[in-house]
N, C-alpha and C positions, 0 to 999 in steps of 0.2 A: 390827788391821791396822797397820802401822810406817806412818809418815808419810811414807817415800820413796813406798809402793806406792802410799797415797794421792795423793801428788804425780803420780806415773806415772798411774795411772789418770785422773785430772784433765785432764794433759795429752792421752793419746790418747782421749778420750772428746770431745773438743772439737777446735776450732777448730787444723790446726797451722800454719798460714801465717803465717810471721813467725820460727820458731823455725828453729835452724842444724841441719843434714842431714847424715852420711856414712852412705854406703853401702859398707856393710862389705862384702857379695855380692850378685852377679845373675846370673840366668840369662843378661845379657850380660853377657860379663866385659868391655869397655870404659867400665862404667858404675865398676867398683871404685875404690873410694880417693876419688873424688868427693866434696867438702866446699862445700855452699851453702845457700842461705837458700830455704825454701820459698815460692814466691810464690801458690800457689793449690795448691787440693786438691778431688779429687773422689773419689767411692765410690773409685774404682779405680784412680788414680793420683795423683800428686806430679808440680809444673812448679818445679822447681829452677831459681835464680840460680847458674849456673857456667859461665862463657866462652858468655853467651847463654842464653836459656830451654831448659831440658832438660824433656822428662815424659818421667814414669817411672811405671814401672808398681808399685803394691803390691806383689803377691801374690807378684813371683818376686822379691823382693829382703829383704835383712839388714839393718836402718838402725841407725844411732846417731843418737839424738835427741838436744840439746844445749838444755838451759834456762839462767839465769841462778841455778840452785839446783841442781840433777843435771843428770847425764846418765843416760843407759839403751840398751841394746840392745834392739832388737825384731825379731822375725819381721815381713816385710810382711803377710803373710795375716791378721795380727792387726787392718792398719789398713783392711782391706776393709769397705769399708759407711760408716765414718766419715769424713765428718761426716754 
């Protein structure tokens, strides 16, 4: 396994609150383009820092995850369940 994917799976296998957020797609499309810091996370959604607390929901959204070592695209339905 390449070290990015280990990094990737590292990060979505844990904790994401703290790491930077855009949402590349949603089944709302007013959520698109949205770039903020995660402040809490549950099975089924993300409460984003952007102009006020946003949740958002997993399953119907596209995100870019932003580390201080990668970034990555993900499918939302991917981060269902976790943490």
């Amino acid at each position: 396994m390449s070290i990015n994917k280990e990094k990737i799976l590292n990060i979505i296998n844990n904790d994401l609150i703290g790491y930077k957020i855009e949402i590349i797609s949603h089944t709302d499309s007013n959520l698109m383009g949205i770039i903020g810091l995660i402040l809490n996370e549950t099975k089924t959604s993300l409460t984003i820092d952007f102009d006020g607390k946003k949740k958002i929901s997993k399953k119907d959204g596209h995100f870019r995850i932003y580390s201080e070592e990668i970034s990555f695209q993900i499918q939302g339905q991917l981060l269902v369940g976790v943490p």
